[in-house]
C-alpha positions as CSV (number, residue, x, y, z in Angstrom):
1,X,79.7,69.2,77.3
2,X,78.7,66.7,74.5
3,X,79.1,66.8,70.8
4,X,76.3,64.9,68.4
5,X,77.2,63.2,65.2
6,X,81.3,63.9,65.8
7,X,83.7,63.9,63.1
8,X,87.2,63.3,63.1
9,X,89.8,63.6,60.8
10,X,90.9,60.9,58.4
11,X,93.9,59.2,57.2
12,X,96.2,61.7,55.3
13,X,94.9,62.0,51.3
14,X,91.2,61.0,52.3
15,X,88.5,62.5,50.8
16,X,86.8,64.2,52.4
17,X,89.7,64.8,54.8
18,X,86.8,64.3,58.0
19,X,85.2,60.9,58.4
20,X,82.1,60.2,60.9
21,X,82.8,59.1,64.5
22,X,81.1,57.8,67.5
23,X,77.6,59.1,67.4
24,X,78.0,61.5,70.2
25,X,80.9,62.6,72.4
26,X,80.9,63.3,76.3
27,X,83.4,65.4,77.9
28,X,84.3,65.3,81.6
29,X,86.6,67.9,81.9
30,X,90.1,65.5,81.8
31,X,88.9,63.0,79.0
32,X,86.0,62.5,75.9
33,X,83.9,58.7,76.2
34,X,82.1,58.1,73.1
35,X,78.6,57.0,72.6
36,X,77.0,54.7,69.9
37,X,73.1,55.8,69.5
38,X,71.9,52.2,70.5
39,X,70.3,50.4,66.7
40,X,66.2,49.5,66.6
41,X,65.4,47.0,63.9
42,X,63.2,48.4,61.7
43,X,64.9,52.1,61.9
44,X,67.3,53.8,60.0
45,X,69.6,56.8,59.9
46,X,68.3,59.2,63.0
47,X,68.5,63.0,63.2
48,X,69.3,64.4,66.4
49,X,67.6,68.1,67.1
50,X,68.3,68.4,70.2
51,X,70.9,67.7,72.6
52,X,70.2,68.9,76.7
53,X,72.5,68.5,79.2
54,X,71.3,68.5,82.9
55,X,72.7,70.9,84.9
56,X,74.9,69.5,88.5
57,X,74.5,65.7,86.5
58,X,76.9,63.9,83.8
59,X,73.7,63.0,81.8
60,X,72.5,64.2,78.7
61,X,69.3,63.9,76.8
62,X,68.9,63.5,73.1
63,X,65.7,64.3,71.2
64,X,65.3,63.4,66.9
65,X,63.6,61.4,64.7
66,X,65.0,58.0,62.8
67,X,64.1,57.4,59.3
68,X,61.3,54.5,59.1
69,X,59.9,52.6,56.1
70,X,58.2,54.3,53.2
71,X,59.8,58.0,54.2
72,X,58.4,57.7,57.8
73,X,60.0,58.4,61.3
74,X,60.2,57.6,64.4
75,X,60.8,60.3,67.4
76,X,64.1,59.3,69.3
77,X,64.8,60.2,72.9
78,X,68.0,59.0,74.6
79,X,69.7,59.9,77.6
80,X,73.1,59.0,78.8
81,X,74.9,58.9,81.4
């Protein structure tokens, strides 16, 4: 199972009481490893759309789009594991 754009919850009296964390979250069935979506000069913030996990493998594919210049975007595809 994996989790895109986690959240976690932040020190007590923070507001909002959930804070980001790693970009995407990989279970194994004993432990989580986090994931930073790797950065691409030029590129900003990404959306992730879909997220496709393949069956009998730990790896995952990751399909979006990351903001480019002048309210543009770029399609993102990343697999892991």
């Amino acid at each position: 199972m994996s989790v895109a754009r986690s959240q976690k919850w932040g020190p007590p009296g923070s507001t909002p009481p959930l804070v980001p964390g790693p970009d995407f979250l990989a279970w194994n069935g004993q432990s989580f490893t986090e994931y930073s979506e790797p950065a691409v000069a030029g590129e900003g913030e990404s959306s992730m759309l879909r997220l496709t996990p393949v069956p009998g493998t730990a790896t995952v594919w990751s399909t979006g789009r990351a903001d480019g210049p002048g309210g543009t975007f770029t399609p993102r595809i990343l697999r892991f594991g």
